[in-house]
Each structure stands twice: as structure tokens, then as C-alpha cells.
NUDO-227242 format. One record per residue: x, y, z of N, C-alpha, C, O in turn; residue in three letters. Coordinates in steps of 0.02 Angstrom, whole numbers, plus 50000, padded with zeros to 5 digits. Layout:
NUDO-227242
XYZXYZXYZXYZAla/...
//
This chain:
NUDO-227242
498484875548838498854878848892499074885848870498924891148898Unk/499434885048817499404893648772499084896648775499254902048799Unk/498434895948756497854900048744497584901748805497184906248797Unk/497654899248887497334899948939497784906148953497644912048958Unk/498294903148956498974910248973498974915948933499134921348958Unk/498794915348873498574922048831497994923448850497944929348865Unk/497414919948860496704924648869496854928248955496614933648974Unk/497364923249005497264928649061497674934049065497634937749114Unk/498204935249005498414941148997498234946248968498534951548975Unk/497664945548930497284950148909496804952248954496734958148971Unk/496284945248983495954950249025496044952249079495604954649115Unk/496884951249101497204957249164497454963249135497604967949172Unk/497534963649065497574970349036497034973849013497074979648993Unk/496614971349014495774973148993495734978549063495794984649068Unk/495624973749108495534976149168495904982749230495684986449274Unk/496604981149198497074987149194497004993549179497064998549213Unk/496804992449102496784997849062496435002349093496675007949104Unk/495675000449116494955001749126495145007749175494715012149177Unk/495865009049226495905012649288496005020049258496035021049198Unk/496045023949295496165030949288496505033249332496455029349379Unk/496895038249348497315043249400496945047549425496655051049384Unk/496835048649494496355052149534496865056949568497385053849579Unk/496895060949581497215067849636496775065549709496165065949716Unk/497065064249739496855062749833497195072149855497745074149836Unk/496845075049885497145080049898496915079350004496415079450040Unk/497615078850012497385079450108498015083850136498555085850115Unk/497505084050210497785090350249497775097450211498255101350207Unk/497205098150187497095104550172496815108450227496805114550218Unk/496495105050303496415109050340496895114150376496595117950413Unk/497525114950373497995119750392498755116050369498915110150375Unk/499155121850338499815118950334499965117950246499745122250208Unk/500285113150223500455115350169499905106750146499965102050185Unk/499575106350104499075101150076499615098050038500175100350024Unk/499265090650021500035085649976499355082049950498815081449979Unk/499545080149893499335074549847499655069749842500265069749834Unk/499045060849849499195056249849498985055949787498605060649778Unk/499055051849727498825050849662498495040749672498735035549696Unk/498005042249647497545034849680497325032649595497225037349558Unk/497295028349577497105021149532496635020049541496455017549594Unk/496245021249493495525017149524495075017449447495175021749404Unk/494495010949441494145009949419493575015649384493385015249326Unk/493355021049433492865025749430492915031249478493525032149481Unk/492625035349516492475039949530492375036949603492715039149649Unk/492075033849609491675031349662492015026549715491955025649776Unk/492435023749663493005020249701493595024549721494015023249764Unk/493545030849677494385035349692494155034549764494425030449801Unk/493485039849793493305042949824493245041149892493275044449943Unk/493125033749877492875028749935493595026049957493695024850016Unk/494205024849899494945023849923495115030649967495205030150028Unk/495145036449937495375043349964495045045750023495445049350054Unk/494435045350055494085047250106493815042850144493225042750161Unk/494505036750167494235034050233493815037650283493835043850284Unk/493455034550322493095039550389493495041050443493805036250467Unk/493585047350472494125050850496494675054150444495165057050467Unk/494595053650384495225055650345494995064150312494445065850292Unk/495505067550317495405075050296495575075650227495695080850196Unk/495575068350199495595067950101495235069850056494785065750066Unk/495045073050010494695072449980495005072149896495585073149878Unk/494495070749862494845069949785494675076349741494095078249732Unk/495215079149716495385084149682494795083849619494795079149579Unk/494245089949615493605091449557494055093849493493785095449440Unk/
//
């Protein structure tokens, strides 16, 4: 029972670790632009969290 509770705390910190901080930058089409800061796995996921369809988000290069 120990050892189950220790291995799934590691590999939810495994899995944790793995994220990065993304810059969401929206409403840059007029007015003053704001950053959301997004979690994510890769690049691909910032991008795909930050630029729903219809959304004027995009993620900060």
C-alpha cells in the first residue's frame, strides 16, 4: 500500500514537472493587450489552450 502511494506521487510529479509557462498574449487587436500565463506540456498544447477558434490570443514568440 506504501509503495502504490509513493509510486503515484512520483509519477504525478514526473508529470508536473514536464509543464512549462507559456505568455497567452490577447486583445492585441486595439486597446491595451493583457497576458494570460498558460501551463502546458509543449508548444502545441500552449497554443491549442491559448487560441480557441474565435479567440484574438495568441502565444507570446
Amino acid at each position: 500500500m506504501k509503495s502504490r502511494v509513493l509510486l503515484t506521487a512520483f509519477l504525478s510529479f514526473t508529470l508536473f514537472s514536464c509543464r512549462k509557462e507559456y505568455n497567452c498574449i490577447c486583445g492585441s487587436d486595439g486597446g491595451e493587450p493583457y497576458v494570460v500565463v498558460i501551463s502546458a506540456n509543449n508548444l502545441d498544447d500552449a497554443i491549442t489552450e491559448c487560441s480557441p477558434p474565435g479567440s484574438d490570443c495568441e502565444i507570446e514568440e
